[in-house]
matplotlib code that plots the C-alpha trace (Angstrom):
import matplotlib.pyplot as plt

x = [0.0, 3.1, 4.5, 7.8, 10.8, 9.0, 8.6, 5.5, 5.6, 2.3, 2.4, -0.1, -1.7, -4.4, -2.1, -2.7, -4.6, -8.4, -7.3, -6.4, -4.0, -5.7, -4.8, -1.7, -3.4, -5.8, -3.2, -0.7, -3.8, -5.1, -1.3, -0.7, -4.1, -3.0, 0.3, -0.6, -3.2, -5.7, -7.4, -8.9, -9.1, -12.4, -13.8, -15.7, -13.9, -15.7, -14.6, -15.7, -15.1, -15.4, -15.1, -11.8, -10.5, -13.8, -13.5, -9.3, -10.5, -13.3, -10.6, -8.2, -10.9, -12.3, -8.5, -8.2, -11.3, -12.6, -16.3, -16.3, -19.1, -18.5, -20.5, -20.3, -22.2, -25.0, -23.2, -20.0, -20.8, -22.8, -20.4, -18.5, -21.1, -21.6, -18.4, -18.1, -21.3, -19.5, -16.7, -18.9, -19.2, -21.6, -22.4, -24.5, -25.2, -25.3, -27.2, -25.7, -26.5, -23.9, -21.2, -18.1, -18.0, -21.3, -20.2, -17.0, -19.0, -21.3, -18.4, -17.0, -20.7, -20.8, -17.8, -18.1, -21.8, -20.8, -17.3, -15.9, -12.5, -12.3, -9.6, -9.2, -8.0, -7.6, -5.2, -3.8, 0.0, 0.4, -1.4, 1.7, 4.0, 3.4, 3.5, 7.0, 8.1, 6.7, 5.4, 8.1, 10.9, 9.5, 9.4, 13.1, 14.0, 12.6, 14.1, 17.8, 20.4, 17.6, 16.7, 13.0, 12.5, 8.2, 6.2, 2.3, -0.5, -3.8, -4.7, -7.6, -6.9, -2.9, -1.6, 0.4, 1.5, 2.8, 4.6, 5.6, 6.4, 8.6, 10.4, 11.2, 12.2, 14.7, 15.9, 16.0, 16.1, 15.8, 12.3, 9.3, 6.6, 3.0, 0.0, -3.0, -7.1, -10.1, -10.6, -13.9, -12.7, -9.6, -9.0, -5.5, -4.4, -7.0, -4.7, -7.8, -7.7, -9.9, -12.9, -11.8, -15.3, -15.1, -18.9, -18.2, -16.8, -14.2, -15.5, -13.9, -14.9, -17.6, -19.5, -17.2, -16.6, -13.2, -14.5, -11.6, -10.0, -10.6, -13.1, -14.8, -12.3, -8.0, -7.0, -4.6, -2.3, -3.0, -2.0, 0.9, 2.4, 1.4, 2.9, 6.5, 6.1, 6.3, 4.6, 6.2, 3.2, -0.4, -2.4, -5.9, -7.9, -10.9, -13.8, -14.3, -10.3, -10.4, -13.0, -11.6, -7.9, -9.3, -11.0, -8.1, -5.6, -8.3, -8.4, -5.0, -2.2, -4.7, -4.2, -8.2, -8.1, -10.8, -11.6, -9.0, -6.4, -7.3, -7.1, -3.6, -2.8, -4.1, -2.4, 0.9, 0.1, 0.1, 3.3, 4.5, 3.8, 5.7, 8.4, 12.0, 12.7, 14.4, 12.6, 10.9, 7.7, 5.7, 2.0, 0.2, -2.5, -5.0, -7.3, -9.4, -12.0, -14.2, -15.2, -16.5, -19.5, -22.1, -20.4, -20.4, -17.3, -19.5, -21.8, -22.2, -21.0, -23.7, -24.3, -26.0, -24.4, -24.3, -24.9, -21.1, -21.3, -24.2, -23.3, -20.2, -22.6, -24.6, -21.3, -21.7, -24.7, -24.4, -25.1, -27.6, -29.6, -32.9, -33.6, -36.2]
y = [0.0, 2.1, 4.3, 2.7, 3.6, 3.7, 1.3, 1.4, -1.1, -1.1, -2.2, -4.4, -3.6, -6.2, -8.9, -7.5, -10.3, -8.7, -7.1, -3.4, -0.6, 0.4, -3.4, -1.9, 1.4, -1.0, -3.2, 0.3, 2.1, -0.8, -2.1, 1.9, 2.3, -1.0, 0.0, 3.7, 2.2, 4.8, 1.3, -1.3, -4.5, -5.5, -1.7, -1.2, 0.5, 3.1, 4.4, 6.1, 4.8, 4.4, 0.4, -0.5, 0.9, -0.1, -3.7, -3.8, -2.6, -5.5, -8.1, -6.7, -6.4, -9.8, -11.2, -9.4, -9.3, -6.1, -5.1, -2.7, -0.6, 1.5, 4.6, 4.8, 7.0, 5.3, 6.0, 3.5, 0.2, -2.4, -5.1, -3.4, -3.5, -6.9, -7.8, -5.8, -8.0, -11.0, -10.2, -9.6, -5.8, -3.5, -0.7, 2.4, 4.1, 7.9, 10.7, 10.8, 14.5, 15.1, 13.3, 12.4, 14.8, 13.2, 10.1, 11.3, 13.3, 10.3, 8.1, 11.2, 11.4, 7.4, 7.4, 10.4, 9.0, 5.5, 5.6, 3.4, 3.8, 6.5, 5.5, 8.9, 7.6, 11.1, 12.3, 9.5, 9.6, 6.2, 5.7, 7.8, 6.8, 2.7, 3.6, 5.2, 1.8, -0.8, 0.2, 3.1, 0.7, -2.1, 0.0, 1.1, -2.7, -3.9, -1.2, -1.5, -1.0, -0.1, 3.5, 4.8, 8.2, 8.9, 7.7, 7.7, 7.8, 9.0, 9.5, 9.0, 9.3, 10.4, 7.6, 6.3, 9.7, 11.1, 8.0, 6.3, 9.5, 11.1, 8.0, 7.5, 11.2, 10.7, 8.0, 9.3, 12.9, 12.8, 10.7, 12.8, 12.2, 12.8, 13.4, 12.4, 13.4, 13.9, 16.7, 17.8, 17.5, 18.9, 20.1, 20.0, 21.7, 24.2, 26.2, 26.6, 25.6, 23.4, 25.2, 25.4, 23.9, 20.4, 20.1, 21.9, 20.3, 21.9, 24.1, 22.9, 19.3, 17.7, 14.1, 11.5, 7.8, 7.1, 5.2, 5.9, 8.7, 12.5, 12.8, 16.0, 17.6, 17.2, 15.1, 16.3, 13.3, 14.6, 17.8, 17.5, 15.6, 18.7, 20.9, 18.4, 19.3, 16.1, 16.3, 17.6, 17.9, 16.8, 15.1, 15.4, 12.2, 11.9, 9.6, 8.0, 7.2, 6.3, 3.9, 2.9, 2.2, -0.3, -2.1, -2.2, -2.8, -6.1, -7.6, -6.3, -6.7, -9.1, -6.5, -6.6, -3.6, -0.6, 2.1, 4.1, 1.7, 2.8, 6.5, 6.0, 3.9, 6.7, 9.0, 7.3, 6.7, 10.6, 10.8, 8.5, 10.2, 13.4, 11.3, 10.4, 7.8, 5.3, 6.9, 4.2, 4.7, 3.3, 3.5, 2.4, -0.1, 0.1, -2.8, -5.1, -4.5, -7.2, -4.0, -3.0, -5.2, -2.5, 0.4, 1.8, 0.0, -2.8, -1.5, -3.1, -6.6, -8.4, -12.0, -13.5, -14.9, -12.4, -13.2, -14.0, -16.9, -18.6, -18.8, -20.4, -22.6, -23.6, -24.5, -27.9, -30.0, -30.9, -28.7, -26.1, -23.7, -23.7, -21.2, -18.1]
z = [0.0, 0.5, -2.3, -4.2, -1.9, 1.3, 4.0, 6.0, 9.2, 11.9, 15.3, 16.0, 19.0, 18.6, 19.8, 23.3, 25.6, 24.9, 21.4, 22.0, 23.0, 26.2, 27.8, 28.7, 30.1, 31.9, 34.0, 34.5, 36.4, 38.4, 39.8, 40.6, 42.5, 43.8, 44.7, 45.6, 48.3, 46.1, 45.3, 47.9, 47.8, 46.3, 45.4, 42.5, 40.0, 37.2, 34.1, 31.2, 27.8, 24.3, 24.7, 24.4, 27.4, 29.4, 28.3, 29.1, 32.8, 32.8, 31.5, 34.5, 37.1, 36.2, 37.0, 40.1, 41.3, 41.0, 40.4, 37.2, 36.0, 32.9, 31.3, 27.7, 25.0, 23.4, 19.8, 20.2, 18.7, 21.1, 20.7, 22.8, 25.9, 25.3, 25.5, 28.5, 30.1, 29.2, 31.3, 34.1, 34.0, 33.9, 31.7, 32.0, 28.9, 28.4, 25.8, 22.5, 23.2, 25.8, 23.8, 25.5, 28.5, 29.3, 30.0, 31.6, 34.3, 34.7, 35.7, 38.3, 39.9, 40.3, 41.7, 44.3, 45.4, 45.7, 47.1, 43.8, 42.6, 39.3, 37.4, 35.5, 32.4, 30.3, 32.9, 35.4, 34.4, 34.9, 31.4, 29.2, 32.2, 31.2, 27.7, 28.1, 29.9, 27.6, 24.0, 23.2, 24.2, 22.4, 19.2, 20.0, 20.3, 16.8, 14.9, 17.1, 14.2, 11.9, 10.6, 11.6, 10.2, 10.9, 14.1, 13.2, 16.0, 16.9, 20.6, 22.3, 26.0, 24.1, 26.6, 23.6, 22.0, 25.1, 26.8, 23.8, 21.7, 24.6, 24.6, 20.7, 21.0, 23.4, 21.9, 18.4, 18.2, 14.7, 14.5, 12.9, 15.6, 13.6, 15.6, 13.8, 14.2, 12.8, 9.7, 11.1, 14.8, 14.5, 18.4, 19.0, 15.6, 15.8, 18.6, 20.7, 24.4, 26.0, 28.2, 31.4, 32.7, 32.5, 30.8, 27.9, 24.5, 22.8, 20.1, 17.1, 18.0, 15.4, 16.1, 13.8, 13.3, 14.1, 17.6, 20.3, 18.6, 19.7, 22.2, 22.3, 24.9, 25.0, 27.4, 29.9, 29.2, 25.2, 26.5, 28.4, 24.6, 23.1, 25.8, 25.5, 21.6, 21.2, 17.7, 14.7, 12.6, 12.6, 9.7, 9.1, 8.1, 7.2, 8.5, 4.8, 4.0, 7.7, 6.7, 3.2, 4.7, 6.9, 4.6, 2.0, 4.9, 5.8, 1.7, 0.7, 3.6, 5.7, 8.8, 10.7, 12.3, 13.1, 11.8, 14.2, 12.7, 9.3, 10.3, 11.5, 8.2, 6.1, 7.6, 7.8, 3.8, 3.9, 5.5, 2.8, -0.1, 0.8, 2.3, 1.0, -1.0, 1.2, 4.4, 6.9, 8.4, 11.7, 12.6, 15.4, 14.8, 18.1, 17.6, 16.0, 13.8, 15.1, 17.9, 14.7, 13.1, 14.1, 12.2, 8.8, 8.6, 8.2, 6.3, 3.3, 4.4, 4.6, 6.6, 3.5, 0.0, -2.2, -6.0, -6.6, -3.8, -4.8, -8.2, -6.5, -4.9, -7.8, -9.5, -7.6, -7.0, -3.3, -0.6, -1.7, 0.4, -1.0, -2.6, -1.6]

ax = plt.figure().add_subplot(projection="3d")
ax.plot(x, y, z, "-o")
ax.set_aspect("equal")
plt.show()
């Protein structure tokens, strides 16, 4: 998919136990509120999410123990709540309306009126901190002896832009960190500040479908990245190459990822295109796209044989569904 002369690698982040990035943000806040005292033994612990983090924190919780009760927005896909069910949480669905901050305050009111353990995922620094332990020097080891000119990432909570990034950075100087995020959300590359009341969404900030990606406020971990400079330059992708990179990605390279993983890809494909020849490029790749089956990136997939496959299917004489 790469232009000649360029080398485009991705990370794979769906080899993590339940399938995504935030498994590692998961375990790193649990083990510090463990280790901090901040979390008891048996307290229920609340967060709010877009799915992946919430079902990372079910998978943890489930190990250790933990009762976990997650507020998402009614818009992210549903596979996602039912695989948080199956691991024995529960999940308390908020307004579309009040988008991301919705659910956020949700999770802070739960916790405050129930006594259960928050586990502030946009701006607990052991999310970048255990990024900057495990997945920056992971990327460091596989490209030891090997040039790496461009780094490629969204952020979502920015827990692997700020840890990871900061570390490639000090590593390699030279590396082109590039921040990517939605075209019609565009908040971090827009210049403007986040509200200072926590209920308000940032104003450039438009409903889109990369699921995970940009919610409708920075992050203070996304901030503090952005405060580093950590980022040389940002890339806008939109929700439909988003979209269309995953699918190629899934039928040409065989990589099943979401459609955040096709943002990153397109942008990385961006980065290509302007890059040197000879110049080697890295994107992250957060999950799976089986999180996915609900979405437009499933759109026109459907569960029935298409015309194609049942002419396949008439092409021998056992075995025939009856027909309609």
């Amino acid at each position: 998919m790469a232009p000649e002369g360029v080398e485009l690698y991705a990370k794979l982040e769906y080899f993590n136990p339940l399938a995504s990035v935030k498994d590692r943000l998961a375990l790193a806040i649990i083990e510090h509120g463990e280790k901090t005292g901040a979390l008891k033994p048996g307290q229920t612990v609340v967060e709010a999410s877009s799915g992946n983090t919430g079902i990372a924190l079910a998978m943890v919780c489930a190990a250790k123990g933990y009762p976990f009760v997650c507020t998402m927005a009614e818009t992210f896909s549903v596979e996602r709540r039912r695989i948080m069910r199956g691991l024995g949480a529960k999940v308390v669905v908020t307004p579309k309306a009040l988008k991301g901050t919705g659910m956020v305050l949700k999770a802070k009111e739960l916790a405050e009126t129930h006594g259960w353990f928050l586990t502030h995922q946009f701006e607990n620094e052991a999310n970048p901190a255990y990024h900057a332990q495990t997945t920056g020097p992971e990327i460091l080891s596989d490209f030891a002896g090997k040039p790496l000119d461009y780094w490629v990432t969204g952020y979502g909570t920015g827990g692997t832009f700020t840890g990871a990034g900061m570390m490639l950075k000090q590593a390699r100087p030279d590396i082109k960190v590039i921040l990517s995020e939605p075209a019609n959300a565009a908040i971090v590359s827009s210049g403007v500040a986040q509200p200072a009341d926590e209920k308000e969404s940032h104003p450039n900030w438009e409903p889109h479908p990369i699921q995970g990606w940009t919610p409708d406020f920075i992050p203070k971990v996304t901030q503090k990245g952005v405060e580093m400079k950590i980022f040389d330059e940002i890339v806008p992708v939109t929700g439909e190459e988003a979209i269309a990179t995953s699918k190629d990605l899934a039928q040409k390279e065989g990589i099943f990822t979401g459609i955040s993983g096709g943002a990153t890809t397109a942008a990385a494909l961006k980065v290509c295109e302007k890059a040197p020849k000879g110049s080697v490029v890295l994107c992250m790749i957060p999950d799976t796209a089986e999180r996915y089956l609900s979405t437009p990136l499933f759109a026109d997939v459907d569960a029935d044989m298409n015309d194609s496959e049942v002419e396949i299917s008439k092409s021998t004489p056992s075995a025939q569904m009856p027909e309609e």
